[in-house]
N, C-alpha and C positions, 0 to 999 in steps of 0.2 A: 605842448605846443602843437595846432595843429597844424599839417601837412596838406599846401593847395597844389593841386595836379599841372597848374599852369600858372604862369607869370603874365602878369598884366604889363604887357605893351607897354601901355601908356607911360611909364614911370620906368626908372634904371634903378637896378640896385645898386645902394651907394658905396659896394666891398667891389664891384669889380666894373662898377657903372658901365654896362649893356642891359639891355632889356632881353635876351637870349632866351630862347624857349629852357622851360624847366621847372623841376617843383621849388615850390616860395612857401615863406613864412611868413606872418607878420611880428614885426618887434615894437610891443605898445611902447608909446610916448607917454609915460605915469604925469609928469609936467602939464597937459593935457586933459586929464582925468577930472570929469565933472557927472556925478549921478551913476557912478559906476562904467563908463564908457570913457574912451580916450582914442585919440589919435593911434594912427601905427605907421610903420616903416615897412614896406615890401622889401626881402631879402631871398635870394635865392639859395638854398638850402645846400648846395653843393659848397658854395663859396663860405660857410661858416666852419671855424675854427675854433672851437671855444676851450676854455681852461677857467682852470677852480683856483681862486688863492684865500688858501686860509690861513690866513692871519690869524684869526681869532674865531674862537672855538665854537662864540655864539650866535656869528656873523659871518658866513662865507658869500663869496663872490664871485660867480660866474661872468667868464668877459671874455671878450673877441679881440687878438691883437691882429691889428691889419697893419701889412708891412707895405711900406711906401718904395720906390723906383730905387731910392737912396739906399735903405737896408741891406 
């Protein structure tokens, strides 16, 4: 994944929705994907939390739980 030194303004990340200075990532949209290119997702790279579940042995799953106001 790589690591961009600045966060583009223009858009908020959608884990803590601010546009705040800081390093981003993008997270591609596969749904998107035509000719080897897709859409992506600006995230800023402090606000990720990720985990692994493995279910199954052949198929693991890296995923981001975002906790809501409620939680």
């Amino acid at each position: 994944m790589r690591i961009f030194e600045g966060f583009n303004q223009s858009t908020n990340c959608p884990i803590c929705r601010t546009n705040k200075e800081g390093k981003a990532v993008l997270l591609p949209d596969y749904s998107t994907e035509k000719d080897g290119n897709c859409e992506a997702t600006q995230v800023h790279l402090d606000c990720l939390d990720l985990a692994i579940a493995k279910n199954d042995p052949d198929n693991n799953v890296i995923y981001q739980y975002i906790k809501t106001k409620e939680d």
